[in-house]
C-alpha positions as a Markdown table, in Angstrom:
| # | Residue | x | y | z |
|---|---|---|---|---|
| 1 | Unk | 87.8 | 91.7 | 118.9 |
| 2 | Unk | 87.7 | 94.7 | 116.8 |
| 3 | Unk | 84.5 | 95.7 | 115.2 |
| 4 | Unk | 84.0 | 94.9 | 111.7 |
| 5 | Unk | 83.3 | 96.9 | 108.7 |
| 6 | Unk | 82.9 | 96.3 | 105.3 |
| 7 | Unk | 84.9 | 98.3 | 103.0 |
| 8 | Unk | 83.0 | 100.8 | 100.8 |
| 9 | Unk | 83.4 | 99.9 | 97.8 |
| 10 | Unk | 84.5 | 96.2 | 96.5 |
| 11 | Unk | 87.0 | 95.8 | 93.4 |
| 12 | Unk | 86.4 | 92.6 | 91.7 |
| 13 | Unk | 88.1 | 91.2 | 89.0 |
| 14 | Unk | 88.1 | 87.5 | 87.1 |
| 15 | Unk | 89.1 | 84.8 | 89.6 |
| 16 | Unk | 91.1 | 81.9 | 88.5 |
| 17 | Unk | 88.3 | 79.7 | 88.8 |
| 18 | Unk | 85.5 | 80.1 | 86.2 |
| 19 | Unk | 82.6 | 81.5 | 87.0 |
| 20 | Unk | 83.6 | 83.4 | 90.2 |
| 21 | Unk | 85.3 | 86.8 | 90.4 |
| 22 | Unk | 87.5 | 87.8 | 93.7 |
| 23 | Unk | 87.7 | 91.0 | 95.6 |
| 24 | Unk | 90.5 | 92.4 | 98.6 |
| 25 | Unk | 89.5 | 92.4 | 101.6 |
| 26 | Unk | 91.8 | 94.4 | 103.8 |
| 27 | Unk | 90.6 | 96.2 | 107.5 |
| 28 | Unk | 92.8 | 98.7 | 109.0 |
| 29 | Unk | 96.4 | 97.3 | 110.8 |
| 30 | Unk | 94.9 | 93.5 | 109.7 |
| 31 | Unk | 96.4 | 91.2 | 106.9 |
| 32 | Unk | 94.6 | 90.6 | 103.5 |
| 33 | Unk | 91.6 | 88.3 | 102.9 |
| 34 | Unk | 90.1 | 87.5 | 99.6 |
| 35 | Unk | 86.4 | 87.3 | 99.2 |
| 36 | Unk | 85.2 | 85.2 | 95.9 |
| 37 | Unk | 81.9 | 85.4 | 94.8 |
| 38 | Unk | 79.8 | 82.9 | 92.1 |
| 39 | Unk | 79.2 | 85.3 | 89.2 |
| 40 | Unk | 75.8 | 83.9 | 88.3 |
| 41 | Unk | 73.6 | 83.7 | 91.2 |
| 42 | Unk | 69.5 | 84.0 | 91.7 |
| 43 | Unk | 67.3 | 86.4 | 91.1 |
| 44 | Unk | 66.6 | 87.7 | 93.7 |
| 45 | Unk | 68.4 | 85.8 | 96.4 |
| 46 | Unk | 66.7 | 84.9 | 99.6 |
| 47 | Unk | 69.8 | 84.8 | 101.3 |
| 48 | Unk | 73.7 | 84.8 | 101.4 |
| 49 | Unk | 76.0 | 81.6 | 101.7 |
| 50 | Unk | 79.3 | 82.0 | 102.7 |
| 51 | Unk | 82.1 | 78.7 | 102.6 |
| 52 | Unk | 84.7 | 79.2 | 104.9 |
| 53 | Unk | 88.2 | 76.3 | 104.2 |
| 54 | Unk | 90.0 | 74.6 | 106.5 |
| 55 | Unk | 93.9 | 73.9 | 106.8 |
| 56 | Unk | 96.1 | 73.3 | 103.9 |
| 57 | Unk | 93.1 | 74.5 | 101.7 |
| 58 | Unk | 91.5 | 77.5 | 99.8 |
| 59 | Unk | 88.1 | 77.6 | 98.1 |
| 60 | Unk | 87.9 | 75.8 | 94.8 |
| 61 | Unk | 85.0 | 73.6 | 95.5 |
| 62 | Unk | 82.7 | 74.8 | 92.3 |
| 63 | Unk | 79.8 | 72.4 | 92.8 |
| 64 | Unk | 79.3 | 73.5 | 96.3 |
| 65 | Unk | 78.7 | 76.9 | 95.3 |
| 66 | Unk | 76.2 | 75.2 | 92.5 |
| 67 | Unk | 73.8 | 73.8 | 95.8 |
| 68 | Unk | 73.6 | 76.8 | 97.6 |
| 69 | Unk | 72.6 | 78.9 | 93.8 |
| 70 | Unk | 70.4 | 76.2 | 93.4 |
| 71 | Unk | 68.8 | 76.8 | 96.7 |
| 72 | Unk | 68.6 | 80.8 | 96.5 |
| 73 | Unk | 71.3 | 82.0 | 97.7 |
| 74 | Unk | 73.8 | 84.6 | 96.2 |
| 75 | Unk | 77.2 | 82.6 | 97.2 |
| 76 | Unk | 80.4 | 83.6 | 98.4 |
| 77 | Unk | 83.8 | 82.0 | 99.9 |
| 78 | Unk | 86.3 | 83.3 | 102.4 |
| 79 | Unk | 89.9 | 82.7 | 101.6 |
| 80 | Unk | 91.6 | 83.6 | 104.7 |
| 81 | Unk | 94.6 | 85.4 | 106.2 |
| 82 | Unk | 98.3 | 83.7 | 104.6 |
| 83 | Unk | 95.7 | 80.9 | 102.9 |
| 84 | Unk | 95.0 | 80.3 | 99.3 |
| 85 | Unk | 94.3 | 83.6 | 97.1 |
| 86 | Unk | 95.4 | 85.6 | 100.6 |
| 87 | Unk | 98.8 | 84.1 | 100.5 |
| 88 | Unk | 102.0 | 87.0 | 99.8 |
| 89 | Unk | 105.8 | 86.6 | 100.2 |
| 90 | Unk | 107.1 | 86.1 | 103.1 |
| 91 | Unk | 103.6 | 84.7 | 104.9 |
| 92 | Unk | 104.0 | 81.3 | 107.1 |
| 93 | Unk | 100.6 | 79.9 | 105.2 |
| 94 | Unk | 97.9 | 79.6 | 107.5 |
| 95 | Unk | 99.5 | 80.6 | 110.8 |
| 96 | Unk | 98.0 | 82.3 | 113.4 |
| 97 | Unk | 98.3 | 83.2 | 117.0 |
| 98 | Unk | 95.0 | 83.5 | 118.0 |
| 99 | Unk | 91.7 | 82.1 | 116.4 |
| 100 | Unk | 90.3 | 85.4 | 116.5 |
| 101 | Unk | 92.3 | 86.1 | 113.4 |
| 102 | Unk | 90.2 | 83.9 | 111.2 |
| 103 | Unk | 86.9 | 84.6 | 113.1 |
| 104 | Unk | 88.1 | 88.6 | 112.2 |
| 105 | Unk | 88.2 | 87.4 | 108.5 |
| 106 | Unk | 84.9 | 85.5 | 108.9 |
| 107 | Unk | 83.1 | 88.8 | 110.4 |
| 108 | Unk | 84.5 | 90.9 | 107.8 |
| 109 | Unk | 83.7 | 88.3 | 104.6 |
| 110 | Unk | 80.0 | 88.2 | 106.1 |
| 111 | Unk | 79.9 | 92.6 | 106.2 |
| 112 | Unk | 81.5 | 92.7 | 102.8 |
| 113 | Unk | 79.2 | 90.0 | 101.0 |
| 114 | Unk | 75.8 | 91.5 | 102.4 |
| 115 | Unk | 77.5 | 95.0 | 101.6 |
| 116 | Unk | 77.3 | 93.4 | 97.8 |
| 117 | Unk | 74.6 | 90.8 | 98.2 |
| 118 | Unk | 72.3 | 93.2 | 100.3 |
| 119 | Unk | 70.4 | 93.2 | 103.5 |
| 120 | Unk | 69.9 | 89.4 | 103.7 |
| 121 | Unk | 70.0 | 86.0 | 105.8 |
| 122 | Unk | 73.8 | 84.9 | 106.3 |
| 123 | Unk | 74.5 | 80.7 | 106.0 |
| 124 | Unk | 78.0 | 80.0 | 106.7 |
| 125 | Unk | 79.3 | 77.2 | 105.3 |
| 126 | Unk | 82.5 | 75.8 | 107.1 |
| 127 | Unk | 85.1 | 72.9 | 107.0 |
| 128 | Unk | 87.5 | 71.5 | 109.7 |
| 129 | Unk | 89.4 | 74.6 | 111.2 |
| 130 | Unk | 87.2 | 76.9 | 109.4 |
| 131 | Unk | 84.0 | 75.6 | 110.9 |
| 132 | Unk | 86.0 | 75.6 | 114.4 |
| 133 | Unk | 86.3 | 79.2 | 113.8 |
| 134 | Unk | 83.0 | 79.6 | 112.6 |
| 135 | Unk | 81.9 | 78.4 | 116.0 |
| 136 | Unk | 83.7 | 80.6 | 118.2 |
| 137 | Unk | 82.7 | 83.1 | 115.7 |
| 138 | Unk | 79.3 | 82.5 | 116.0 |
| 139 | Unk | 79.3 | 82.4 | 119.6 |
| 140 | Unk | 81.9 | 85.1 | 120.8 |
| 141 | Unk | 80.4 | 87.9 | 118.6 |
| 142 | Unk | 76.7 | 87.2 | 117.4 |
| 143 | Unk | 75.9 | 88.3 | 114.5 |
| 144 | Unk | 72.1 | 89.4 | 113.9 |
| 145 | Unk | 72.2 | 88.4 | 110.1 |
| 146 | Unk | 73.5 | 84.8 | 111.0 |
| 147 | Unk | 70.4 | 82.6 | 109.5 |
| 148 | Unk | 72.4 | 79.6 | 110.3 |
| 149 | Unk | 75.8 | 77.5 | 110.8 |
| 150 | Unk | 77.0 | 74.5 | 108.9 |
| 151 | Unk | 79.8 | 72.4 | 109.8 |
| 152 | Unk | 81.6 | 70.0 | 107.9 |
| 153 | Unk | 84.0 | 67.6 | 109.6 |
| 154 | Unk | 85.1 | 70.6 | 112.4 |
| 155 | Unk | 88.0 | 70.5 | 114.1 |
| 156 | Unk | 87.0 | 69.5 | 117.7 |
| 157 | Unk | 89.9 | 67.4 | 118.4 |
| 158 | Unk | 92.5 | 64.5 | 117.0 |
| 159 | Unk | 93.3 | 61.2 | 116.9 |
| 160 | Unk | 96.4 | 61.6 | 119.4 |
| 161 | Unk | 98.5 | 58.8 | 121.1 |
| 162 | Unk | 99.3 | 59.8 | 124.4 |
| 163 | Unk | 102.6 | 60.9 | 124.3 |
| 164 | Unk | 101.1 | 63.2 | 121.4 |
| 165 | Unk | 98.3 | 64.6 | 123.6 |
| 166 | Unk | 100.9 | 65.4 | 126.4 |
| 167 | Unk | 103.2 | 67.8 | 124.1 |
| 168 | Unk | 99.9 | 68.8 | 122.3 |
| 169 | Unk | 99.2 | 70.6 | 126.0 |
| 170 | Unk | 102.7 | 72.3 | 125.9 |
| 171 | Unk | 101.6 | 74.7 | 122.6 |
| 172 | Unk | 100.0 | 77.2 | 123.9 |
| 173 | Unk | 103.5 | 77.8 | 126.0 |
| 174 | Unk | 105.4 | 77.3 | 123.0 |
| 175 | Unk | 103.1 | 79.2 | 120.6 |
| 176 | Unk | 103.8 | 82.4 | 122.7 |
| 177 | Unk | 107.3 | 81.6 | 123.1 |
| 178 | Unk | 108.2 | 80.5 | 119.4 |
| 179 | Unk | 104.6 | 81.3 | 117.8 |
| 180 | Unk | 107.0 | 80.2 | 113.9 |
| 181 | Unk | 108.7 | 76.7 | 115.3 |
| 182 | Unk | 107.2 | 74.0 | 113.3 |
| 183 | Unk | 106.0 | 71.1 | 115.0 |
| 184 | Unk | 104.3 | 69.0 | 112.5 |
| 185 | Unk | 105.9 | 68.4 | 109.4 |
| 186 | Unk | 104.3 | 64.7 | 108.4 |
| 187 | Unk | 103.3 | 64.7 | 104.9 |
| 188 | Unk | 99.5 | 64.4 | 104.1 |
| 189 | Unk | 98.6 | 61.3 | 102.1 |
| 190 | Unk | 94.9 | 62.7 | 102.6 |
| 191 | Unk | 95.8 | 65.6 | 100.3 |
| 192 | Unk | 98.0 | 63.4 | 98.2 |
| 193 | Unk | 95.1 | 61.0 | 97.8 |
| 194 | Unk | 93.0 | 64.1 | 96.7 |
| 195 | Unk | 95.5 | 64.6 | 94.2 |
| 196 | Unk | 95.7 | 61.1 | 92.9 |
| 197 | Unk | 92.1 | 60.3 | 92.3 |
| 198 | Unk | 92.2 | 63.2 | 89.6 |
| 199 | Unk | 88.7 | 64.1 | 90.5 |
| 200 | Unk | 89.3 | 67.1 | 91.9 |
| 201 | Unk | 90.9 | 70.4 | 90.6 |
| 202 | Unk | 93.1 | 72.1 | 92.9 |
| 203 | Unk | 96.1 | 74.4 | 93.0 |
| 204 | Unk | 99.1 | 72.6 | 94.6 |
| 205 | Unk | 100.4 | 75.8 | 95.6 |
| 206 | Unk | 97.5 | 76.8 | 97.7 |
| 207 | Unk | 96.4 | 72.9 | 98.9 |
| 208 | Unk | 99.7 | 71.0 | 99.4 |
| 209 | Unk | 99.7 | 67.4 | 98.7 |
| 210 | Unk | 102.3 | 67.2 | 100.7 |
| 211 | Unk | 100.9 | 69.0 | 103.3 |
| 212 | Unk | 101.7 | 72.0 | 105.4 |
| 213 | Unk | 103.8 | 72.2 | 108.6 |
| 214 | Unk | 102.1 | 73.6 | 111.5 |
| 215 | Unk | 103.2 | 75.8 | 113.6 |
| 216 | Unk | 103.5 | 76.3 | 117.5 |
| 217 | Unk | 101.1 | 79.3 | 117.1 |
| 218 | Unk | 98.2 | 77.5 | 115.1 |
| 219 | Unk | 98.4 | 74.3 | 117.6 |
| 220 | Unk | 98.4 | 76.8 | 120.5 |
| 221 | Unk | 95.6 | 78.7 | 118.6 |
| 222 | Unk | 93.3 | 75.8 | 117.7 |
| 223 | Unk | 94.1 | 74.0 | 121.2 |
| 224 | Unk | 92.6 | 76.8 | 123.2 |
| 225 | Unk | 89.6 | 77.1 | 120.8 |
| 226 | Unk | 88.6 | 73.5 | 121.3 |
| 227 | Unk | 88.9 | 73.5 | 124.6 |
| 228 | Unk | 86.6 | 76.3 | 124.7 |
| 229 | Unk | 84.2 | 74.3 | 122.1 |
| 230 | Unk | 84.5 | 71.7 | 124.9 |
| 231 | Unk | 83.5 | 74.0 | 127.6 |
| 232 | Unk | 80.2 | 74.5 | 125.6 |
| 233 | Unk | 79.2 | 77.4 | 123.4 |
| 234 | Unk | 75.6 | 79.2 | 123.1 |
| 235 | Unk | 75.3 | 79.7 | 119.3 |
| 236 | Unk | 71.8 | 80.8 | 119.2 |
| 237 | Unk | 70.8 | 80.3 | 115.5 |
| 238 | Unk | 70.5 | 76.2 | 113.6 |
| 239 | Unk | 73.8 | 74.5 | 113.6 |
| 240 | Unk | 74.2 | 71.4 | 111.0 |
| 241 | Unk | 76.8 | 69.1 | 112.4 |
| 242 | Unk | 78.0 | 66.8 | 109.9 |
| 243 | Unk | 81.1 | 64.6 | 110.4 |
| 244 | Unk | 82.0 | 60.9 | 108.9 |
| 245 | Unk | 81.0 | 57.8 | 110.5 |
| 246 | Unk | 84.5 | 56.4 | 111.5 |
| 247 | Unk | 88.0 | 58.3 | 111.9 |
| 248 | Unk | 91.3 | 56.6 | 110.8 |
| 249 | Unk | 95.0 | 57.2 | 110.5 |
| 250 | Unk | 96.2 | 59.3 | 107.8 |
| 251 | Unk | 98.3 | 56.5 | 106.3 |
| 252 | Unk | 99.1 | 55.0 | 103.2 |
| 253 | Unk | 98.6 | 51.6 | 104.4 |
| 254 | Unk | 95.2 | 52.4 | 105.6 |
| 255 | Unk | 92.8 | 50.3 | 103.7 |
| 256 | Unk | 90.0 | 52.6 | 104.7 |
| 257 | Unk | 91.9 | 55.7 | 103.6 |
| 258 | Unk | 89.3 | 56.5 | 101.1 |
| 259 | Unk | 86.3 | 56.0 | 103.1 |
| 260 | Unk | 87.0 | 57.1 | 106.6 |
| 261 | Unk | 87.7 | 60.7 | 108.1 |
| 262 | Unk | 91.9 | 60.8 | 108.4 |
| 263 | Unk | 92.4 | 64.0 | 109.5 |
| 264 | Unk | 90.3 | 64.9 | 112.8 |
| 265 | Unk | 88.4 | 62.9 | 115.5 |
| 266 | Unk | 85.1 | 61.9 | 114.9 |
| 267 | Unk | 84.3 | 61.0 | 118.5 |
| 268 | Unk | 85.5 | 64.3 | 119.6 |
| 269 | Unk | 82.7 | 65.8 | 117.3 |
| 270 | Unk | 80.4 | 63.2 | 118.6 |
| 271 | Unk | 81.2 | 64.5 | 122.0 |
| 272 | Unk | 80.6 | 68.4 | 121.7 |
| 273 | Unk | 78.9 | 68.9 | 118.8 |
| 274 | Unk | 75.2 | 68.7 | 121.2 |
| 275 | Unk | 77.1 | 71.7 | 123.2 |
| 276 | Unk | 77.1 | 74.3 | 120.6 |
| 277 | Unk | 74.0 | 75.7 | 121.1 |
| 278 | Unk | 70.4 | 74.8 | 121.7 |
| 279 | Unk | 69.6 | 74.0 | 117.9 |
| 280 | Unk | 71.9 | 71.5 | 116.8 |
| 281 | Unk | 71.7 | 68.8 | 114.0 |
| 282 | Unk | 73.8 | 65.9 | 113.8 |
| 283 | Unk | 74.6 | 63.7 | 110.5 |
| 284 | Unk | 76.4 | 60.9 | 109.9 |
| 285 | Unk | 77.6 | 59.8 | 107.0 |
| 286 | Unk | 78.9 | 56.4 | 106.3 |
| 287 | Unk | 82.1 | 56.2 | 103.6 |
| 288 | Unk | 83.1 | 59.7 | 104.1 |
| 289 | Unk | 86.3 | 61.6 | 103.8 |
| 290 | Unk | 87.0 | 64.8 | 105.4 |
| 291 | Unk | 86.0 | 66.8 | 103.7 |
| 292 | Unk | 82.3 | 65.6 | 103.0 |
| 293 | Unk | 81.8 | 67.6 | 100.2 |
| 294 | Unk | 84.8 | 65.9 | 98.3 |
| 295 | Unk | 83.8 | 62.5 | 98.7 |
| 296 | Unk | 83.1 | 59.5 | 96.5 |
| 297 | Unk | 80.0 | 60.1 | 95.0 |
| 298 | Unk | 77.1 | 58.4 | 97.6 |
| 299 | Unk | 78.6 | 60.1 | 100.8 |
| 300 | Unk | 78.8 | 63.6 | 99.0 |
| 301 | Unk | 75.4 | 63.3 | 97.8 |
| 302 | Unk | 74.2 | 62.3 | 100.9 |
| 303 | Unk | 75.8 | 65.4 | 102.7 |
| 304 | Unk | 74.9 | 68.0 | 99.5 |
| 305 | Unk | 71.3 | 66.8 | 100.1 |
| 306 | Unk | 71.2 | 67.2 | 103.5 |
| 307 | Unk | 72.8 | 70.8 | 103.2 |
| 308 | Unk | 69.9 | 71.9 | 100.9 |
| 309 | Unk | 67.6 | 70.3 | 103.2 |
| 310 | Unk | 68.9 | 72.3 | 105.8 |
| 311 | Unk | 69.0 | 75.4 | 103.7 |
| 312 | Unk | 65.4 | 75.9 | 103.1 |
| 313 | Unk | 64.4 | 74.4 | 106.3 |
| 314 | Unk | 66.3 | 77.4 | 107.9 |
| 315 | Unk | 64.7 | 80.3 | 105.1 |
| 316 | Unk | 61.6 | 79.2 | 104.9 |
């Protein structure tokens, strides 16, 4: 992996979203990242938070930002490579060949923010692919200012019949071969429930209700990083592990759909979450979605708490 640098100076301007502001983020023969910082933040921080998204998704989640101000630290978010603000004509959004790609924009987001922020404590933030890049991340290239890891719902593995699990092994042959083909298209009535509840802000363009194809490449990609998460990783600094308490199919019939992780499996988290490293917290959080943070309200207070808890537990 290349070594990263932050560029010299940052140019930010007014993001979309109020109160933040975004910057480029662009390293030499790499594609575009955005950073996005929180405008206000504390004086003086005792650290740095940065939120790294998942699939299908970009930063927008405001009150998340509000925990970690709340809790000292000057916050920023990651939207990476063909994701979200990153996105430009002509980009397949969110494929890659290689989870190195997003751990590369993860490395560069952390160098750029303490470049701004200052010499301080890193706590990454991470959701479902993200925070399965955030562990190989964290364990392929250490990173001294890392204070901490926290991952919501990560990408470990999914809820596969077995036919599904036997052409899920063929990717990484296919992602070299024909890295574009698409191989999922099913919509996603997670993202369309999202949508529906009205709750929730969020540009369609950058979070599909619909969902977003994936590709060969990613599958190949995020295959061969979970089966190295299964092999066992040394992460050497706290890692909060936080996942639902049950796992369901992403259907509109299912009469858990609003309660239950849809997306990835649970038991696969379950299963190698204690393998991350020698520091690792596990919580469990009945009536959750996916995405903890953006669930109904006793679930996502239960996980905001605990991500606070964690927070100052880590800095003090």
């Amino acid at each position: 992996m290349e070594p990263i640098t932050a560029p010299a100076a940052l140019s930010w301007t007014a993001d979309a979203l109020a109160g933040f502001e975004r910057a480029d983020l662009v390293g030499e023969g790499s594609p575009l990242a955005t950073l996005v910082r929180r405008v206000e933040r504390p004086h003086p921080a005792r650290a740095i938070a940065l939120h790294v998204h998942g699939y299908n998704d970009y930063f927008f989640q405001a009150h998340v930002a509000d925990v970690f101000a709340d809790h000292g630290c000057a916050f920023y978010a990651v939207d990476m490579r063909r994701a979200g603000r990153s996105l430009r004509p002509g980009d397949r959004p969110h494929h890659i060949g290689d989870i190195a790609e997003l751990a590369q924009d993860i490395g560069r987001a952390v160098a750029a923010a303490r470049e701004d922020a200052g010499d301080l404590p890193v706590i990454v933030h991470a959701h479902s692919t993200g925070a399965l890049a955030a562990a190989v991340w964290a364990h392929r290239t250490p990173d001294q200012a890392l204070a901490g890891l926290i991952l919501n719902s990560p990408l470990f593995g999914l809820r596969l019949r077995p036919w599904e699990r036997a052409a899920m092994n063929a990717m990484p042959t296919l992602g070299r071969i024909r890295p574009h083909q698409v191989v999922v298209p099913v919509p996603s009535h997670y993202t369309e429930q999202l949508r529906d509840q009205g709750v929730w802000a969020f540009d369609h363009a950058w979070k599909r209700p619909g969902g977003q194809p994936a590709t060969a490449g990613w599958l190949g990609a995020t295959l061969r990083a979970r089966r190295e998460v299964a092999r066992g990783l040394a992460i050497s600094v706290p890692v909060l592990v936080a996942r639902s308490a049950s796992c369901g199919p992403d259907r509109a019939d299912n009469p858990r759909h609003q309660e239950q992780d849809v997306v990835v499996d649970t038991a696969a988290i379950a299963a190698h979450a204690p393998g991350l490293g020698e520091r690792v917290e596990e919580l469990v959080i009945d009536g959750a979605i996916h995405d903890l943070a953006l669930s109904a309200d006793g679930p996502r207070d239960t996980y905001l708490d605990a991500v606070a808890d964690f927070v100052d537990r880590v800095l003090e």
